[in-house]
C-alpha positions as YAML, in Angstrom:
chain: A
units: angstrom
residues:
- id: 1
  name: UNK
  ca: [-4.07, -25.02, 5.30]
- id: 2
  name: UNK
  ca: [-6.80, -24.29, 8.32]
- id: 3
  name: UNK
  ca: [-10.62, -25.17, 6.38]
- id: 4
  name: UNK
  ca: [-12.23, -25.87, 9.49]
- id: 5
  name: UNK
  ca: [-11.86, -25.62, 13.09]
- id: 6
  name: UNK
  ca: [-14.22, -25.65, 16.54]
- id: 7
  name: UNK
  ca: [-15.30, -23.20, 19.37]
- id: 8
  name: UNK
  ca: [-17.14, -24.58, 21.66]
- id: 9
  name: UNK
  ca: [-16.51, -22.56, 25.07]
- id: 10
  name: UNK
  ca: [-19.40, -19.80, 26.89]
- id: 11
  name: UNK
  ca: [-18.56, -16.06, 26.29]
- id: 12
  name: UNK
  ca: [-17.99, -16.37, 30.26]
- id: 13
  name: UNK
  ca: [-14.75, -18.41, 29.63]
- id: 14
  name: UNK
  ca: [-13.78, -16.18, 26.58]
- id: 15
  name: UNK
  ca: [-13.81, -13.14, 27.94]
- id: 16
  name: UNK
  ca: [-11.77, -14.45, 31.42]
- id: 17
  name: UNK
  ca: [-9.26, -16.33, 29.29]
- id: 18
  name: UNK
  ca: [-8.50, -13.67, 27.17]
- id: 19
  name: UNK
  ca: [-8.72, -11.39, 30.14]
- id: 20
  name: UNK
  ca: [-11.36, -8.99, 27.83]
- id: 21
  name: UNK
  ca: [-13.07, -6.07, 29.32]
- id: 22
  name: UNK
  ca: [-17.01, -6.17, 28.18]
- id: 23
  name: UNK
  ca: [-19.48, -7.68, 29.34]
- id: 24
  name: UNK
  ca: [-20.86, -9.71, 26.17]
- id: 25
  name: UNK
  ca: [-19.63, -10.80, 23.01]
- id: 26
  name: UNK
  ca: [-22.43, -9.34, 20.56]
- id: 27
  name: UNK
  ca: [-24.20, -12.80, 18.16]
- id: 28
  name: UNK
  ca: [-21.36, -15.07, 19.44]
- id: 29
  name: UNK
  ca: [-22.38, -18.77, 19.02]
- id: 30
  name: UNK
  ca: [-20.57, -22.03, 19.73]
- id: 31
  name: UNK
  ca: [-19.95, -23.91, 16.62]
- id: 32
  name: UNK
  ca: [-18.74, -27.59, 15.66]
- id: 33
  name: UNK
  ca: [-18.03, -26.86, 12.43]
- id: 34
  name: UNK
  ca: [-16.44, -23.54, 11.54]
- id: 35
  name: UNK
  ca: [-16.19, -22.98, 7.66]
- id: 36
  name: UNK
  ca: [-15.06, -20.36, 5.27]
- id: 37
  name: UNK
  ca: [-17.55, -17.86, 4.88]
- id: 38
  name: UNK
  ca: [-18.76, -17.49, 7.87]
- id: 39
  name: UNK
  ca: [-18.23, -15.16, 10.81]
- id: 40
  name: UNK
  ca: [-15.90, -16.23, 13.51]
- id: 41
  name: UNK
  ca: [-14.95, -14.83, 16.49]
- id: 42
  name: UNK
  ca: [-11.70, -12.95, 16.81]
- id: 43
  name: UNK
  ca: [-9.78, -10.39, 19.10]
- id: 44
  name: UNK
  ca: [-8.42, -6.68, 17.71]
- id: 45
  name: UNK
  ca: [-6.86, -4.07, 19.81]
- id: 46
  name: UNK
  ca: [-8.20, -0.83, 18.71]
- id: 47
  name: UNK
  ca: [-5.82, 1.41, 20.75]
- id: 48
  name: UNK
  ca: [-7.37, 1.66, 23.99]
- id: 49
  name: UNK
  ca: [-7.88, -1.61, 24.38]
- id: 50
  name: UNK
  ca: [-8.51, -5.84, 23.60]
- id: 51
  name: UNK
  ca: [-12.27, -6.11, 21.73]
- id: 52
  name: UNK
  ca: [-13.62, -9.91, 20.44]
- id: 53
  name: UNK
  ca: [-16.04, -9.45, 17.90]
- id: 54
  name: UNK
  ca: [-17.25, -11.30, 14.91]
- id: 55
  name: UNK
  ca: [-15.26, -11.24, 11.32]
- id: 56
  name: UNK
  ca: [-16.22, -12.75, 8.35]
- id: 57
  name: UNK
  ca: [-13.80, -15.68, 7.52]
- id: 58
  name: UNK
  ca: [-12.40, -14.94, 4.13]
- id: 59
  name: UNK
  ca: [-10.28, -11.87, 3.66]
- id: 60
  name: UNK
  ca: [-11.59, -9.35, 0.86]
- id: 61
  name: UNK
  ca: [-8.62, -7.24, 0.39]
- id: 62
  name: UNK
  ca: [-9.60, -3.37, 0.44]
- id: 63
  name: UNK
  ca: [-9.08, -2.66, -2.97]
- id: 64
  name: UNK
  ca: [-11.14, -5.80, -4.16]
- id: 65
  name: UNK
  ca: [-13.95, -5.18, -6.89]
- id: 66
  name: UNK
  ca: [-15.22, -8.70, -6.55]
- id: 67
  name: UNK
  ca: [-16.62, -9.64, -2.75]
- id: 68
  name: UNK
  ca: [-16.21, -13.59, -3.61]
- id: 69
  name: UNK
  ca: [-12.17, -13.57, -3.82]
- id: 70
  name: UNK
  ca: [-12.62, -13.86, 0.10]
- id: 71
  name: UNK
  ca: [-13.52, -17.32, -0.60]
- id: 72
  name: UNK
  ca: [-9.50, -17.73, -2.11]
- id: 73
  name: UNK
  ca: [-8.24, -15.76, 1.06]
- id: 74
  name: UNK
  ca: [-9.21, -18.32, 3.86]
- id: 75
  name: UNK
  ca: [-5.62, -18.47, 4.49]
- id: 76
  name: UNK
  ca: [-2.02, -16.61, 4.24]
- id: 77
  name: UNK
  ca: [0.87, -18.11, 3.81]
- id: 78
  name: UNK
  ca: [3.30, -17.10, 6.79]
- id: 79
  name: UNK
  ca: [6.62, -17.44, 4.76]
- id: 80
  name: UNK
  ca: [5.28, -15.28, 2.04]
- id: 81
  name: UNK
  ca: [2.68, -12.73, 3.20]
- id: 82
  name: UNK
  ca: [5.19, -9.90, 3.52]
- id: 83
  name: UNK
  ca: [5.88, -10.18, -0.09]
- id: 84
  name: UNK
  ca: [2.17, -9.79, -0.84]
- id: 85
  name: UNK
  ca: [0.16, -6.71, -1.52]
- id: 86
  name: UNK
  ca: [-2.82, -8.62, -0.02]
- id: 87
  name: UNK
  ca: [-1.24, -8.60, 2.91]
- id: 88
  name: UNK
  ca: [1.98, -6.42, 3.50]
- id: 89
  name: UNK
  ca: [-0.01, -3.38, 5.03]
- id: 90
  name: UNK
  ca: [-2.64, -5.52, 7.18]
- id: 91
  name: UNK
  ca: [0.82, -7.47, 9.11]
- id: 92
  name: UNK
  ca: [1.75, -3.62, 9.91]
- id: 93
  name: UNK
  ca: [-1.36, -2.61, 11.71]
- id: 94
  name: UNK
  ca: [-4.29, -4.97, 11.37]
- id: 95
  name: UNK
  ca: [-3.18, -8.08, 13.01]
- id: 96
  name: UNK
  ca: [-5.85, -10.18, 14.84]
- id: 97
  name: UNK
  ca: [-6.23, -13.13, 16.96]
- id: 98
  name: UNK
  ca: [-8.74, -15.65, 16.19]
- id: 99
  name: UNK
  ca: [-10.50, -17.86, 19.00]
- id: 100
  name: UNK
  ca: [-10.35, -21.73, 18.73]
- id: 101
  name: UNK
  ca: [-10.32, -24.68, 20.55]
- id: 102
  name: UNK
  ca: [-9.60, -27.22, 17.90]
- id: 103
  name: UNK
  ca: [-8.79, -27.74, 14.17]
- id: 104
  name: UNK
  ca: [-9.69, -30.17, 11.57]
- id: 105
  name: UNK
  ca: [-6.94, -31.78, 9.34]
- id: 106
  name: UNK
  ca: [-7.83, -34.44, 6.93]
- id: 107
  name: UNK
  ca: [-5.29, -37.21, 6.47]
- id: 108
  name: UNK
  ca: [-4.82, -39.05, 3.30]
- id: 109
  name: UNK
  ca: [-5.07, -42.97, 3.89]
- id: 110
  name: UNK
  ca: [-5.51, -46.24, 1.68]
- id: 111
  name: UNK
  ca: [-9.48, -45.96, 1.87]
- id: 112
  name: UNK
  ca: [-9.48, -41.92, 1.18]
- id: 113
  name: UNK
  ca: [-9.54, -38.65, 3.36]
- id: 114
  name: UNK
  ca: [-9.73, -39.12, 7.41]
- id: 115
  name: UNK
  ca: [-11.12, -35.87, 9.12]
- id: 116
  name: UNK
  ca: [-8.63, -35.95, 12.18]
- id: 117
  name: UNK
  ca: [-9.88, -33.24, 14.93]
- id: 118
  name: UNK
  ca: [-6.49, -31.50, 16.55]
- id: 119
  name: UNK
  ca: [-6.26, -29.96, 19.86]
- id: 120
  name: UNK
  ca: [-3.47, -28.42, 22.24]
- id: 121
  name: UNK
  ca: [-2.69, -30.98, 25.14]
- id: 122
  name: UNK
  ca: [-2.23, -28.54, 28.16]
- id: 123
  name: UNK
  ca: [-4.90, -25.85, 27.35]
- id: 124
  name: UNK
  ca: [-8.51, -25.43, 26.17]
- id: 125
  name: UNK
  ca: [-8.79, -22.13, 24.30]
- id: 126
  name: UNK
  ca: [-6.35, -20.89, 22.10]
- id: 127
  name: UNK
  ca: [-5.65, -17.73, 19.23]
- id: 128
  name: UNK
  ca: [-4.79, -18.25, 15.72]
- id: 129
  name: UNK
  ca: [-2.41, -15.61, 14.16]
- id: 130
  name: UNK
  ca: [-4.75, -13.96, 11.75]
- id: 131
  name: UNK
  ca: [-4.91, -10.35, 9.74]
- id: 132
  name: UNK
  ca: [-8.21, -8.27, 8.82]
- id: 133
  name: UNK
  ca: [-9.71, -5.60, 6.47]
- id: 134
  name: UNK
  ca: [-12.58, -3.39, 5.86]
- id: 135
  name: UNK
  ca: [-13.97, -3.62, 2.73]
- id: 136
  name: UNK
  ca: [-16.28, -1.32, 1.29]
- id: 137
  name: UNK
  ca: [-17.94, -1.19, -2.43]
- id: 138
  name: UNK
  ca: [-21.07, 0.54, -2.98]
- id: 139
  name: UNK
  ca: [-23.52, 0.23, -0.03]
- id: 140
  name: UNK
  ca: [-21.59, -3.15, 0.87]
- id: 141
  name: UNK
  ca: [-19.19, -3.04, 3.96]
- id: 142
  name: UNK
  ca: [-18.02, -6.25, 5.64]
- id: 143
  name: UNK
  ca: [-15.04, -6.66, 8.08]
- id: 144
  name: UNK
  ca: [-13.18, -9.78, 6.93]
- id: 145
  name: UNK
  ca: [-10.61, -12.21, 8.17]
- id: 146
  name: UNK
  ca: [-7.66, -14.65, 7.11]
- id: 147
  name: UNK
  ca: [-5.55, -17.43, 9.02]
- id: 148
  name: UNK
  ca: [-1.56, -17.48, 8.54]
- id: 149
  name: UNK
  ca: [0.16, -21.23, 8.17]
- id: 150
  name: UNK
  ca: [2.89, -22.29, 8.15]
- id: 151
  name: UNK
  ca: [4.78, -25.22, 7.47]
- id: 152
  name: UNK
  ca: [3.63, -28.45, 9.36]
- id: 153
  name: UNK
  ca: [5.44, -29.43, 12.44]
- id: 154
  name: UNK
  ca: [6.72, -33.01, 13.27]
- id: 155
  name: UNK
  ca: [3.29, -33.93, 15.25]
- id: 156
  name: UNK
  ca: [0.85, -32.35, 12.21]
- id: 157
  name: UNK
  ca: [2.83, -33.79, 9.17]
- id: 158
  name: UNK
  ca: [1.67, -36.68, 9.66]
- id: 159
  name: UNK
  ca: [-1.56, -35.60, 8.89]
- id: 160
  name: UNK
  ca: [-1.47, -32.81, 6.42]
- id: 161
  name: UNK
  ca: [1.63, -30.70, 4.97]
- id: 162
  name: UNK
  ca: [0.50, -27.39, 6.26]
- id: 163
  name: UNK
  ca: [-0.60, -25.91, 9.61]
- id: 164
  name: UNK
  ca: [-2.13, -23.09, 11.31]
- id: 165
  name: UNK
  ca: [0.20, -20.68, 13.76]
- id: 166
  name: UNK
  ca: [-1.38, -20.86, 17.21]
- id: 167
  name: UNK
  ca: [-0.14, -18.05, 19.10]
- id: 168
  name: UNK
  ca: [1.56, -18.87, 22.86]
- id: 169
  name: UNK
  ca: [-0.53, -17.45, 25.50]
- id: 170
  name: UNK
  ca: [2.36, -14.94, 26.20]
- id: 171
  name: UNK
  ca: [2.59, -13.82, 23.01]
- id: 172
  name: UNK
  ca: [-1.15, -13.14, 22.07]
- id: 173
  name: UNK
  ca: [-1.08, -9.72, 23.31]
- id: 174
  name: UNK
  ca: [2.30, -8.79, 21.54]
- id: 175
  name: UNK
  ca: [0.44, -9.92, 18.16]
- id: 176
  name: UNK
  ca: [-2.24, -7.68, 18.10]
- id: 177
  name: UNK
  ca: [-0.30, -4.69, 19.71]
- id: 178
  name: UNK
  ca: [-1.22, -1.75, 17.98]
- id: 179
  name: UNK
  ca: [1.66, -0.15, 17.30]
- id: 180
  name: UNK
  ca: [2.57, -0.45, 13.66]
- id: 181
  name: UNK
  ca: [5.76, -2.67, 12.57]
- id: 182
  name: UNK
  ca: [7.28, -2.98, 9.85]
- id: 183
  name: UNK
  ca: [6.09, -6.66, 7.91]
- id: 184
  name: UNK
  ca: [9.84, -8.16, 7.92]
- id: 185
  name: UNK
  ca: [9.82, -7.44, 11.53]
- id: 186
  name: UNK
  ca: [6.02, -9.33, 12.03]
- id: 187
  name: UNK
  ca: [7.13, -12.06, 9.55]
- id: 188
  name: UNK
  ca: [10.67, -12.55, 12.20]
- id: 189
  name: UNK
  ca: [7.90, -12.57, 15.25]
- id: 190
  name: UNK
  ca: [6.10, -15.50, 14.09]
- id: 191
  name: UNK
  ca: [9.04, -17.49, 12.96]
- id: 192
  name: UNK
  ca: [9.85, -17.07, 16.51]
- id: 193
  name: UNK
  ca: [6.63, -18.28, 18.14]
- id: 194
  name: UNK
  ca: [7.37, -21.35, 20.32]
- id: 195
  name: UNK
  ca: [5.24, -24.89, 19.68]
- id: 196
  name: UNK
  ca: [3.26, -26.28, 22.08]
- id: 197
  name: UNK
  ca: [2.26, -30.16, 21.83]
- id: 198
  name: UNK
  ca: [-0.65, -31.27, 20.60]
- id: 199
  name: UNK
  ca: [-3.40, -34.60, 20.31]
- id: 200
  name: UNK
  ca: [-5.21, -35.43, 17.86]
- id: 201
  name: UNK
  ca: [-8.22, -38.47, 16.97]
- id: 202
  name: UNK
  ca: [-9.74, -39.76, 13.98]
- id: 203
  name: UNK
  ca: [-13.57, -38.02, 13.41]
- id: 204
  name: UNK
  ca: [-16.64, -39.42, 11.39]
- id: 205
  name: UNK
  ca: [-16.94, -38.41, 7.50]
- id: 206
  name: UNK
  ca: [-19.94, -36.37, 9.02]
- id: 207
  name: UNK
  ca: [-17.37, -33.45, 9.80]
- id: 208
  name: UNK
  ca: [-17.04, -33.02, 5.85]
- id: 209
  name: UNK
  ca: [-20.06, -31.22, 5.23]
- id: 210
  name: UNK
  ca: [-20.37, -27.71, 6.13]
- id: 211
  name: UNK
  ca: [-23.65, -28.14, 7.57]
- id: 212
  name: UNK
  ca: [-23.27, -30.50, 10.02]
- id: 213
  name: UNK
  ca: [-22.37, -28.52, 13.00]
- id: 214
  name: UNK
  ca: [-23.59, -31.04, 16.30]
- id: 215
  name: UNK
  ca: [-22.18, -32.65, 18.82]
- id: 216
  name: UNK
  ca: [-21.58, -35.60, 15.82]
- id: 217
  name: UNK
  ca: [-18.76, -33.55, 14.28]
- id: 218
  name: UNK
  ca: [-16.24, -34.50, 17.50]
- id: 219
  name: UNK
  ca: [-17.38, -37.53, 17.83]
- id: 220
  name: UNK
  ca: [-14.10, -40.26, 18.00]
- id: 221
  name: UNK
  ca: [-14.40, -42.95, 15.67]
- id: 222
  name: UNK
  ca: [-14.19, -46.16, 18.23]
- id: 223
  name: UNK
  ca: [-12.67, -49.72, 17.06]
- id: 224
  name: UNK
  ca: [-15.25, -52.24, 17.01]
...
């Protein structure tokens, strides 16, 4: 699964990597600790063109009743979201990117969990795969979010049994296209997504709490 993940770069250098047209990226803040529930920055096409704006990390399907299932929906499986009404319409036509520059994973060891932050070696920034909703009950409307996995590769395994897909930088603008596709079609475009390699260090405990969010969080832990 992805529970956690950084974004630490200016709006400057979002906007130029992602080559986005506006000038500002409205309540954007760079954050050492990104957890469920909160809202992250991601990238939609809305048919004229790319837009980053903020989501709410936690996807509340449409037809929900019940606001807090988006707390369940952090993530979709890749392998099995096109089976799942959750998710079968939003792979059509409501695909986003969402902006990172590092994930946590924690590692099981002899002395318990180790927070391990991951990052890509050759780039900075990079895009989850993710999908999005509007949901509306009452007077309540929130735009929400979820992160596909998929299976670990060789490099994260070793950490954790699950992964998040990070889209290649020529492929980021094919994802959120928005012409709509057909979910078996989506499903065969991100089993087709090429790896890039990654590095990865061990973090303090301090990363486990949601409310830490400093410079602490990416701190290495050093051998004495």
């Amino acid at each position: 699964m992805c529970g956690r993940y950084t974004l630490l770069a200016d709006e400057l250098e979002i906007l130029t990597t992602f080559d986005l047209d506006q000038e500002a990226i409205e309540n954007y803040e760079p954050s050492y600790n990104i957890a469920p529930g909160q809202r992250i920055l991601a990238i939609i096409h809305d048919g004229k063109q790319k837009r980053a704006g903020l989501l709410r990390w936690g996807l509340i399907p449409r037809w929900a009743k019940d606001e807090r299932i988006g707390y369940k929906m952090i993530n979709a499986r890749s392998e099995t979201a096109h089976q799942k009404p959750s998710f079968k319409q939003l792979l059509m036509q409501k695909r986003c990117m969402i902006i990172a520059d590092s994930f946590y994973e924690w590692k099981k060891t002899e002395n318990g969990k180790q927070p391990q932050r991951i990052q890509i070696k050759d780039r900075k920034l990079f895009a989850f795969a993710g999908l999005w909703d509007k949901w509306g009950y009452g007077d309540d409307e929130l735009f929400t979010c979820t992160i596909l996995t998929k299976a670990a590769n060789k490099y994260v395994e070793a950490i954790h049994h699950r992964m998040p897909i990070i889209l290649p930088v020529e492929k980021e603008d094919a994802w959120i296209k928005p012409t709509k596709q057909k979910p078996e079609d989506t499903q065969r475009f991100l089993q087709s997504l090429q790896e890039e390699a990654l590095k990865s260090y061990a973090v303090q405990q301090y990363v486990n709490s949601a409310k830490h969010n400093d410079e602490q969080c990416i701190q290495p832990i050093t051998s004495a």
